[in-house]
C-alpha positions in Angstrom: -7.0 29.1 -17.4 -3.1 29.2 -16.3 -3.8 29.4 -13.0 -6.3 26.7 -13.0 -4.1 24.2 -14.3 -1.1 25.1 -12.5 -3.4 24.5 -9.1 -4.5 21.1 -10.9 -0.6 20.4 -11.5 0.6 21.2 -7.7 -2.3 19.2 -6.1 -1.8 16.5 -8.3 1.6 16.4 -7.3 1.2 17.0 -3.7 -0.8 13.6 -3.6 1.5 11.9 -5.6 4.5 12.6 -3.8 2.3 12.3 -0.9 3.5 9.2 1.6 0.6 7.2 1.0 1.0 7.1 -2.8 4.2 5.8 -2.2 3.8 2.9 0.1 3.6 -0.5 -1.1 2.7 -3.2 0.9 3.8 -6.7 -0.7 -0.2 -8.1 -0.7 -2.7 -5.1 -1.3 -6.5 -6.8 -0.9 -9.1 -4.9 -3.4 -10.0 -1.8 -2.1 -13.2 -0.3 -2.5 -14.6 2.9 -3.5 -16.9 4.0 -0.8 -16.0 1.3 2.1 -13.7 -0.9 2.5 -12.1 -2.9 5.8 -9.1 -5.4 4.6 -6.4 -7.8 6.2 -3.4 -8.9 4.9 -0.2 -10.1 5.4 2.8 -7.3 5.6 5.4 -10.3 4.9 5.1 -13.0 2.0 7.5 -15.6 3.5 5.1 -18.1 5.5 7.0 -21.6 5.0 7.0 -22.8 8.4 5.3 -19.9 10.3 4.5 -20.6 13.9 2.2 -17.3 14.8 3.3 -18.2 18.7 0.2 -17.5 21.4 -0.2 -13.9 21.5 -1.4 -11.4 19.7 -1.2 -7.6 19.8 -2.6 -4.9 17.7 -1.5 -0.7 17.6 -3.6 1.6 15.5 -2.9 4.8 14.0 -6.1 7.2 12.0 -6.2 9.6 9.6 -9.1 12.3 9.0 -9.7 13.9 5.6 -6.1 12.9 4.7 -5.4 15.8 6.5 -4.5 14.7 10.2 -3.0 11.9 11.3 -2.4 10.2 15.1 -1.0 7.0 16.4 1.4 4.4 16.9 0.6 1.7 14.4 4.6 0.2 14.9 5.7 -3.2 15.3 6.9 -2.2 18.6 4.0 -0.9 20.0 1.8 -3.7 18.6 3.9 -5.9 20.9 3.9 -4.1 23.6 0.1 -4.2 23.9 0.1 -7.5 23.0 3.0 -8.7 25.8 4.9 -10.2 23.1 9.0 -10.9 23.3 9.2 -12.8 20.2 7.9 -11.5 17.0 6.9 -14.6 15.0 4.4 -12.7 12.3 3.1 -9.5 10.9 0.0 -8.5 9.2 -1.9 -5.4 8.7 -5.5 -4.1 8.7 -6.6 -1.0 7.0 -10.3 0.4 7.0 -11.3 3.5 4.8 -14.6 5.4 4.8 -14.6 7.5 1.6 -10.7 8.5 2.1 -12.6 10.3 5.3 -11.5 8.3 8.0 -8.6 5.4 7.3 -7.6 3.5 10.1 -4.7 1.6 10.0 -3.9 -1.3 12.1 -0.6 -3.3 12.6 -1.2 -6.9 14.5 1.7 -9.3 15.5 1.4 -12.3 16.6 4.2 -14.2 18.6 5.4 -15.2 22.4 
């Protein structure tokens, strides 16, 4: 019985200190159990936000929480998107049963 708890108490802690228990975005949309596929903004400061013309997106997955691949920076998103300026940040997240999560970053600007 002391060795199943003490296997409860170390994964429980490994997710917890996990970085993806940590993160906070400022807006977090509702999340669902089995599916879910949000947007939202990664910045909460929109008085007089001009998004510019151009948009760029970088993407980064993650499989069974176990491995994870991509460039889903600010920098990357801009340079697929052509963009010099920055003018606006949001993020898109998509998760299939903690499965697959894809994370998106998308920038809009000139």
């Amino acid at each position: 019985m002391k060795k199943m708890m003490a296997v409860v108490t170390i994964a429980i802690m490994c997710f917890m200190f996990s970085g993806c228990a940590m993160w906070q975005a400022p807006v977090i949309p509702p999340q669902g159990a089995i599916f879910s596929s949000t947007s939202a903004p990664i910045q909460t400061q929109f008085r007089d936000t001009d998004l510019g013309s151009k948009r760029g997106e970088a993407t980064s997955i993650a499989i069974l929480g176990l491995i994870g691949i991509g460039d889903a920076s600010v920098y990357e998103a801009a340079q697929n998107g052509n963009i010099q300026t920055v003018k606006h940040v949001d993020y898109e997240i998509m998760n299939v049963l903690g499965i697959y999560v894809e994370f998106k970053t998308v920038v809009y600007g000139d």
